[in-house]
C-alpha positions as CSV (number, residue, x, y, z in Angstrom):
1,X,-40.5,32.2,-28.7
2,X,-36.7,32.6,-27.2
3,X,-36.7,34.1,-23.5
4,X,-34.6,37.1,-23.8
5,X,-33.4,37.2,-20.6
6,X,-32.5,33.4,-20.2
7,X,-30.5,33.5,-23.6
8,X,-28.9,37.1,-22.5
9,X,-27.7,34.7,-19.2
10,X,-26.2,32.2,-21.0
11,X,-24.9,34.2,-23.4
12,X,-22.6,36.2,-20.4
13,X,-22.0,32.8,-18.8
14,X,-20.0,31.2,-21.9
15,X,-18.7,34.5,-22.7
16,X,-17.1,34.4,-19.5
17,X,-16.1,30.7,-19.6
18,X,-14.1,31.9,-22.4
19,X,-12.5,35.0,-20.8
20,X,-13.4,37.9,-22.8
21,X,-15.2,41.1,-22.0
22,X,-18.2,41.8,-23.5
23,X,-16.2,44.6,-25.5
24,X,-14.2,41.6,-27.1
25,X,-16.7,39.7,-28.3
26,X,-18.5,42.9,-29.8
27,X,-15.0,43.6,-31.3
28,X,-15.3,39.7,-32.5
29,X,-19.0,39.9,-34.2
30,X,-17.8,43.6,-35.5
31,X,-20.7,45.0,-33.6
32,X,-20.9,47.8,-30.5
33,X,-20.5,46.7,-27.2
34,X,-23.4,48.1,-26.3
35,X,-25.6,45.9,-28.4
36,X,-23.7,43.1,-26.3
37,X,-24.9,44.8,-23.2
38,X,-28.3,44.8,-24.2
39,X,-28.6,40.8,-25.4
40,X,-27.1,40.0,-21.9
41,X,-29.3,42.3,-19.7
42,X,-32.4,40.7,-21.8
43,X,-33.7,43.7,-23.4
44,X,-32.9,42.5,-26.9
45,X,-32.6,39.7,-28.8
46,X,-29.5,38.6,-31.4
47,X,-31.0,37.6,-35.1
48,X,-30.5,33.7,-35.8
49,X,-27.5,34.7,-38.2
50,X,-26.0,36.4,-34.8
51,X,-26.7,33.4,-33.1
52,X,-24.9,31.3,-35.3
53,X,-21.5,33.8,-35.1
54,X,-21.7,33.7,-31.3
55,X,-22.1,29.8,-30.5
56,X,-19.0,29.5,-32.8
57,X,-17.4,32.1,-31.1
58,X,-17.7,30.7,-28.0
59,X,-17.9,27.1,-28.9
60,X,-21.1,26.1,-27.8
61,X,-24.1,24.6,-29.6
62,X,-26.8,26.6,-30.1
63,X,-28.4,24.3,-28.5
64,X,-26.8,25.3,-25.4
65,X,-28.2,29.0,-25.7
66,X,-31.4,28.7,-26.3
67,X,-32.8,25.0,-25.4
68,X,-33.6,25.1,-21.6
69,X,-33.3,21.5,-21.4
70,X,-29.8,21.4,-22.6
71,X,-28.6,24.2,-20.0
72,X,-29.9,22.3,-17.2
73,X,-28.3,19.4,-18.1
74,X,-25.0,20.9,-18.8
75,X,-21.4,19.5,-17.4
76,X,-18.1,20.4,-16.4
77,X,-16.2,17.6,-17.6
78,X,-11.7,16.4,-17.3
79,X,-11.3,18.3,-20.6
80,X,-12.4,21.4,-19.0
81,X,-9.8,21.3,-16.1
82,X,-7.1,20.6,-19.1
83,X,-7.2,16.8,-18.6
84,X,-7.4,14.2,-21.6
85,X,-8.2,11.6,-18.8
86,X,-8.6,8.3,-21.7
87,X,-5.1,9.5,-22.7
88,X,-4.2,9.4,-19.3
89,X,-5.8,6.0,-18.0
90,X,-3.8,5.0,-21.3
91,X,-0.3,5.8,-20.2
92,X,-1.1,4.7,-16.8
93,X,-1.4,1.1,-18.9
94,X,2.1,1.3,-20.1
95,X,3.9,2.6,-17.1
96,X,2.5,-0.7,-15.5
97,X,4.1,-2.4,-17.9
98,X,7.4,-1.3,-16.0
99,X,5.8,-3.5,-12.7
100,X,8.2,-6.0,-11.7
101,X,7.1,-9.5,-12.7
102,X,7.4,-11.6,-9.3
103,X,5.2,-14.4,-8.3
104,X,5.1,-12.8,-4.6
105,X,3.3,-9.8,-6.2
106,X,-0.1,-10.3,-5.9
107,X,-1.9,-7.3,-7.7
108,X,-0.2,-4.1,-7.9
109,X,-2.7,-1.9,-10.5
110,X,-2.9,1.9,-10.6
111,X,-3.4,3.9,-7.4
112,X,-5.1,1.2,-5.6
113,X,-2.9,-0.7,-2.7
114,X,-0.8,-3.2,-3.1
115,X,-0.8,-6.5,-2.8
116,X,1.9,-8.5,-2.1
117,X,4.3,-11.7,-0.3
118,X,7.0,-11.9,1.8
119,X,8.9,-15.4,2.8
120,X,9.0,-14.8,6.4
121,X,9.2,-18.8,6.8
122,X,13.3,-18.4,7.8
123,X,12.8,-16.1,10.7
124,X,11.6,-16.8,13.9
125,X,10.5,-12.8,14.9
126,X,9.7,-11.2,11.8
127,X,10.2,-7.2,12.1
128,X,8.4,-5.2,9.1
129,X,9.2,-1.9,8.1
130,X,7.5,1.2,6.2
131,X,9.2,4.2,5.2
132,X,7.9,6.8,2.3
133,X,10.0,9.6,1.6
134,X,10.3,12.9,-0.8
135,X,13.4,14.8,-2.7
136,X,13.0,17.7,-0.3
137,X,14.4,21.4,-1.8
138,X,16.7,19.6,-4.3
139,X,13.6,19.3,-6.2
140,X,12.5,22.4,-7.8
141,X,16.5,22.7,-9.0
142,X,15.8,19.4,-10.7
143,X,12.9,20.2,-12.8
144,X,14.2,23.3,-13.7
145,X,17.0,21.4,-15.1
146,X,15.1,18.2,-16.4
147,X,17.0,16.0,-14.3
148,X,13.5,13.9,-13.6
149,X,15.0,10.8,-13.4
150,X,18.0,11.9,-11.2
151,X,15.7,13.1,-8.9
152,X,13.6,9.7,-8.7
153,X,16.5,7.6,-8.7
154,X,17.9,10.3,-5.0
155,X,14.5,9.7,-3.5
156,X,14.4,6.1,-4.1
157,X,17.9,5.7,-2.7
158,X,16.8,8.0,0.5
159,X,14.0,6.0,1.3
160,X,16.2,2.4,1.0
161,X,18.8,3.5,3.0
162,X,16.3,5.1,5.6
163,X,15.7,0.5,5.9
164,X,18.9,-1.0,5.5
165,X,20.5,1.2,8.4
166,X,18.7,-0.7,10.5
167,X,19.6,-4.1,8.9
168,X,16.1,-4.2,6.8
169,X,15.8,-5.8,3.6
170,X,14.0,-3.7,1.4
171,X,11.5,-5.9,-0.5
172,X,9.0,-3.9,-2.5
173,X,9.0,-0.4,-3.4
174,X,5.8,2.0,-4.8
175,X,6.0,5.3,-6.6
176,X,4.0,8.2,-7.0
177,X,4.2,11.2,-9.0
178,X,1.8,14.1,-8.5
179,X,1.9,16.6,-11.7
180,X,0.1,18.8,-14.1
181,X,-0.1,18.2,-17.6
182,X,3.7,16.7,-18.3
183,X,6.0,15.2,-21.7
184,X,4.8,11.6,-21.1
185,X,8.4,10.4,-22.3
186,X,9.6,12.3,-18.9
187,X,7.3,10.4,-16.9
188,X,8.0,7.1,-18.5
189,X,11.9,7.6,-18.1
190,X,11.0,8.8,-14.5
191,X,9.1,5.6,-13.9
192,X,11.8,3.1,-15.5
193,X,14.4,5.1,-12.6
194,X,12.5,3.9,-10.0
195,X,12.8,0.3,-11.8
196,X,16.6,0.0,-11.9
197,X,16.7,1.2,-8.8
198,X,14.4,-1.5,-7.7
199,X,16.3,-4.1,-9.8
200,X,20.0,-2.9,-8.6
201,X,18.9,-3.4,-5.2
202,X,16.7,-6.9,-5.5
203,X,13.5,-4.9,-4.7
204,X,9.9,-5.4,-6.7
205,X,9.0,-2.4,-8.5
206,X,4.5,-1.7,-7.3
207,X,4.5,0.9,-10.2
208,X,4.1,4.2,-10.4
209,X,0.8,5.7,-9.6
210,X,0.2,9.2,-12.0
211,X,-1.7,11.9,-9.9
212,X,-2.4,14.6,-13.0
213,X,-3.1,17.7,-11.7
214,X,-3.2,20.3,-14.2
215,X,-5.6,22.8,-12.0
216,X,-3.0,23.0,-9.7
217,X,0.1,22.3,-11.2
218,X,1.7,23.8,-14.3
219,X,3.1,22.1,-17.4
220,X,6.3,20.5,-16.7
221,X,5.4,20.9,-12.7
222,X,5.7,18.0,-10.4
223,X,6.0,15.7,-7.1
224,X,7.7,12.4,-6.3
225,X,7.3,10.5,-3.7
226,X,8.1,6.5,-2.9
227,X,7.3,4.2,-0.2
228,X,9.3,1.3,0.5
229,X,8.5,-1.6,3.0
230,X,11.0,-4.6,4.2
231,X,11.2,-7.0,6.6
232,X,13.9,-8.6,8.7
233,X,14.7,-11.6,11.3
234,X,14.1,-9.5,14.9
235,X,17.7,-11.3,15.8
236,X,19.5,-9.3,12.8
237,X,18.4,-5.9,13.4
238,X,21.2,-3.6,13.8
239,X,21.6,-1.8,16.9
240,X,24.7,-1.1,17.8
241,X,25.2,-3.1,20.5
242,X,27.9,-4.7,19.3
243,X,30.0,-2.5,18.7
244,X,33.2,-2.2,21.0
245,X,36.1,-0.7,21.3
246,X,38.7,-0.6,18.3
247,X,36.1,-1.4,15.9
248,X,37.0,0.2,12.3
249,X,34.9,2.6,10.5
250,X,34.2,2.5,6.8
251,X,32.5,5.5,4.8
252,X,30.6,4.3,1.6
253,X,30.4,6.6,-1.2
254,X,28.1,8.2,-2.9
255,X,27.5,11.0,-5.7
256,X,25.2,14.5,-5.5
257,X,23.9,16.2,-2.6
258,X,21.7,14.8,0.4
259,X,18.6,17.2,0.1
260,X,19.0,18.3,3.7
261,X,22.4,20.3,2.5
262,X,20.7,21.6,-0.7
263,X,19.5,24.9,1.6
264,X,23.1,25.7,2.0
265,X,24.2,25.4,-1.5
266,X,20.7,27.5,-2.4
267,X,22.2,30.0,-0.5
268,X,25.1,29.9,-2.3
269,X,23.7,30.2,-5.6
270,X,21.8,33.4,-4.8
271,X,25.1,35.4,-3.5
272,X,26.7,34.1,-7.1
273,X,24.0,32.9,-9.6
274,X,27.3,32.7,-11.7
275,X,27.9,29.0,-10.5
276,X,24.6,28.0,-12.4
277,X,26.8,27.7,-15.4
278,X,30.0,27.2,-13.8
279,X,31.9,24.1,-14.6
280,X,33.9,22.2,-11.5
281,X,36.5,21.2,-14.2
282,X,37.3,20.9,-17.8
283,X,34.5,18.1,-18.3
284,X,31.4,18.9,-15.8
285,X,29.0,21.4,-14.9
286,X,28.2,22.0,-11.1
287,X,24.9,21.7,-11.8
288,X,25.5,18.3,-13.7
289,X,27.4,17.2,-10.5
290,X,25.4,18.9,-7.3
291,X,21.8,16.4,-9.3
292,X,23.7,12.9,-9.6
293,X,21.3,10.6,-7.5
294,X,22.5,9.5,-4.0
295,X,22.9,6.1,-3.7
296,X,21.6,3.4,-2.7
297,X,23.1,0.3,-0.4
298,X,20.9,-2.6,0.2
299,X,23.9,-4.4,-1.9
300,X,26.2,-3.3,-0.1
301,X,24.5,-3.8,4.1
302,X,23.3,-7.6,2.9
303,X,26.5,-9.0,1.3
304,X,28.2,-7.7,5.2
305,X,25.1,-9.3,7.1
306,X,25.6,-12.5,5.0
307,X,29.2,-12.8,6.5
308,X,28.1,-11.4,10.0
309,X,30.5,-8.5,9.4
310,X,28.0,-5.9,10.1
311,X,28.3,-4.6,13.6
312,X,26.7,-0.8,13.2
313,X,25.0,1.0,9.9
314,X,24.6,4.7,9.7
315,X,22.9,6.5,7.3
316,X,24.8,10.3,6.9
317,X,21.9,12.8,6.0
318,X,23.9,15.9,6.3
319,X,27.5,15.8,7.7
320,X,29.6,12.8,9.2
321,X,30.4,15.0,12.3
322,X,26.5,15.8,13.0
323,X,26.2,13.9,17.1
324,X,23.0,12.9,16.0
325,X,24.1,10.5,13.5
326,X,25.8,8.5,16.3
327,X,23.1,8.7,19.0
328,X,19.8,9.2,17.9
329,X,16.9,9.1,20.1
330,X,15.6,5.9,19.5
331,X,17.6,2.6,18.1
332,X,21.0,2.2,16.3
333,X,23.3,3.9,18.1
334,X,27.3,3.9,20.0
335,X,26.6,2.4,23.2
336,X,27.8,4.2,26.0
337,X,31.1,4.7,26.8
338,X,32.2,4.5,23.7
339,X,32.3,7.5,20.6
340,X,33.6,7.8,17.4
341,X,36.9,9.2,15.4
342,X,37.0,10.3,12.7
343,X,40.2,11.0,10.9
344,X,39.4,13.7,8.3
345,X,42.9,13.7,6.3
346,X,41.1,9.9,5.2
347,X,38.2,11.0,4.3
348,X,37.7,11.4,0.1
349,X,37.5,14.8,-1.3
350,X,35.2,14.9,-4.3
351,X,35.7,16.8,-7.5
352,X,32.0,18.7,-6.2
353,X,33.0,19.2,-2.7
354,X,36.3,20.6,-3.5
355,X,34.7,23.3,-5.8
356,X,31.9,24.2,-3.0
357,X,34.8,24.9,-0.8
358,X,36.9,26.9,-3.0
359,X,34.2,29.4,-3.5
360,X,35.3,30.4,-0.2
361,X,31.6,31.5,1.1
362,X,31.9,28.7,4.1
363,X,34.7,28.7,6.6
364,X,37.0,25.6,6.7
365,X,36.4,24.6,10.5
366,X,32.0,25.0,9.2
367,X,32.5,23.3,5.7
368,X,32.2,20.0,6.5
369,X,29.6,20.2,9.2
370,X,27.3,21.3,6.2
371,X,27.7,18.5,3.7
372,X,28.6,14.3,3.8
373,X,31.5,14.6,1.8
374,X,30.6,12.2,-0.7
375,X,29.6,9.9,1.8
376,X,26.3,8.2,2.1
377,X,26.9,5.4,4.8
378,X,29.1,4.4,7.5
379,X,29.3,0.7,8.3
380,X,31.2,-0.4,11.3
381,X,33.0,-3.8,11.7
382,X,35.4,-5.5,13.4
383,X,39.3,-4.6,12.5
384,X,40.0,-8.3,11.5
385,X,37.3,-8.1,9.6
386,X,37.5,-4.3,7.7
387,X,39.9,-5.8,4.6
388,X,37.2,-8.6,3.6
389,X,34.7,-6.0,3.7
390,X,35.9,-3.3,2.0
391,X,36.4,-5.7,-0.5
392,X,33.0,-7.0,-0.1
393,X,31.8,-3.2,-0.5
394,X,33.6,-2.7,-3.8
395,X,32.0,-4.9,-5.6
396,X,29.3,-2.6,-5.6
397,X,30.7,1.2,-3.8
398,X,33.8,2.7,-3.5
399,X,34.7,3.1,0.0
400,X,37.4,4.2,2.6
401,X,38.7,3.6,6.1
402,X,37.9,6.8,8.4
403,X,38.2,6.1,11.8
404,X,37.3,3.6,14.8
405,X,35.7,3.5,18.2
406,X,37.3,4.5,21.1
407,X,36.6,4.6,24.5
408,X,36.3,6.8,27.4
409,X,34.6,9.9,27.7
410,X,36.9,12.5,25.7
411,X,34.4,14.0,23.9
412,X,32.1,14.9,26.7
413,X,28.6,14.0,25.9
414,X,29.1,13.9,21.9
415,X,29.9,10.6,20.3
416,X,32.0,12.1,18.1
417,X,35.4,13.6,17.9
418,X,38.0,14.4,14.6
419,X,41.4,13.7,14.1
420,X,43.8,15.2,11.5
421,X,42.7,17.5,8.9
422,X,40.9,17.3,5.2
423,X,43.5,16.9,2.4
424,X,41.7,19.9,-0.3
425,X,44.3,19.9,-2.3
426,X,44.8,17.0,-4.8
């Protein structure tokens, strides 16, 4: 004999899984609600017709309603948090398939860490480095504009530079992406960003691990994240110290925004959401040109350390004129005594920058304090030596001459002072 009140419970519970009122699913059998009401409570019991109508209705056996065995054994399984996990552990297969194919790369599967070699044999004090990094803001503008692999390709080239500044050689690089339920083809083309990265810069590619989320994150909803480790000969870490007086300063280019100045240009978007759609000329967007990825410049730092050219490496997060640049708190900075000068009328103005500033919402003495210009690094070297290395540089980056060190105390305690002003007309 069925136990009315244990089939009434179950009967709620999967009505509920399935989000409808008891109303709704009298509506569904063509019934009252009331009769509903009553099955639930226990005071009644469905016919076996009913019974049939309702475990279709709410997709269940009716094994499930009226076997006491089968509810005590039921599951919540990855389909019921929206995952198709085999389809998942499938595609995790062929993004692996993307892993670099080096004999120093021991094992590099899935989430779990990785294994790998470095030839330290050449250097006497080997100095390892580990940075991991994340787009920042500029992110959410990027997936709302499905520019996924732009976005990979930034962080990628944040997290390199974050090494090379310091005269690391980037070695091996490892990507995650945290997400709800996403177009696999996105993911993929994510995944083979982070692999020409990796390849332009003479890195091993780990893979990229898939985190799928769909409980927490919506369709088309994601994080990226990378970690990148390197090593380097303690005797050719940059640290300034070299530097003297005279030295020349040479800005190397980049594209996009760094995400530290996205905040601003946010800002600047919500007093004129016109400039979503606005173009910067005949041929671009402004959205098109504010997502191009950063780049990256292990090239670019080991071609000048090959030729011992390389007397200072700074990586600009936000604005060539920020002090902090040129003396942070730790390592890598002007010695004392001596500062920066930077000639502005030499520095580059891009087709994006230009644009920004003729929106006229920042003031010209503020404007460049907010944004690098369209440069990504500053490499210092020795004035015999800037023509060879600008040349050196272009083989890879545009690049410019914009300033040299000097020496004295004219800028009081910053280690940075300007000279001339920025050309914004063409």
């Amino acid at each position: 004999m069925l136990d009315k009140e244990n089939l009434g419970r179950r009967i709620a519970y999967y009505r509920k899984e399935k989000g409808l009122t008891q109303k709704d699913l009298a509506d569904y059998l063509n019934i009252s609600y009331q009769a509903v009401s009553k099955w639930e409570s226990g005071k009644s019991l469905p016919t076996i017709e009913m019974l049939y109508e309702i475990s279709h209705l709410l997709n269940v056996t009716i094994d499930s309603l009226i076997n006491e065995n089968a509810w005590k054994n039921r599951r919540i399984t990855y389909w019921d948090t929206g995952l198709d996990s085999e389809r998942l552990h499938n595609f995790k297969k062929q993004i692996m398939s993307l892993n670099s194919e080096d004999e120093r790369m021991v094992s590099a599967n899935y989430a779990d860490a990785v294994l790998f070699k470095m030839d330290t044999s050449q250097m006497e004090e080997p100095i390892y480095s580990c940075v991991t990094c994340v787009p920042g803001s500029k992110e959410k503008l990027a997936r709302e504009y499905k520019y996924n692999r732009e976005i990979c390709a930034d962080v990628a080239a944040s997290a390199v530079n974050f090494l090379v500044k310091d005269g690391i050689k980037p070695v091996i690089l490892k990507a995650m992406v945290v997400c709800g339920n996403q177009d696999q083809e996105q993911i993929y083309l994510m995944a083979q960003s982070f692999r020409q990265v990796c390849d332009d810069n003479r890195m091993m590619f780990a893979g990229m691990e898939i985190s799928a989320q769909p409980v927490n994150y919506a369709y088309g909803e994601y994080n990226v994240s990378v970690t990148v480790v390197g090593v380097q000969d303690r005797k050719r870490i940059i640290t300034g110290s070299s530097i003297g007086e005279g030295d020349v300063l040479i800005g190397i280019g980049t594209e996009g925004i760094e995400g530290t100045s996205y905040p601003f240009v946010k800002a600047m978007l919500n007093k004129n959401p016109e400039l979503y759609h606005a173009k910067i000329d005949e041929e671009h967007f402004f959205i098109e040109e504010l997502l191009r990825a950063n780049r990256a410049y292990a090239r670019e730092i080991a071609v000048l350390q090959e030729k011992d050219y390389l007397r200072g490496a700074f990586r600009i997060s936000n604005s060539l004129l920020n002090n902090r640049v040129w003396n942070p708190v730790d390592r890598n900075k002007i010695p004392e005594g001596l500062c920066v000068n930077i000639d502005l009328s030499a520095l580059p103005v891009m087709p994006l920058y230009r644009f920004l500033f003729e929106q006229d919402m920042i003031g010209e003495n503020v404007f460049p304090y907010h944004f690098h210009m369209g440069i990504g690094m500053v490499v210092i070297v020795a004035e015999q030596n800037c023509e060879a290395a600008m040349e050196l540089i272009g083989q890879f980056s545009e690049c410019w001459r914009i300033g040299q060190i000097e020496k004295g105390n004219r800028y009081a305690e910053k280690k940075i002072g300007t000279r001339g002003q920025i050309k914004w007309q063409n």
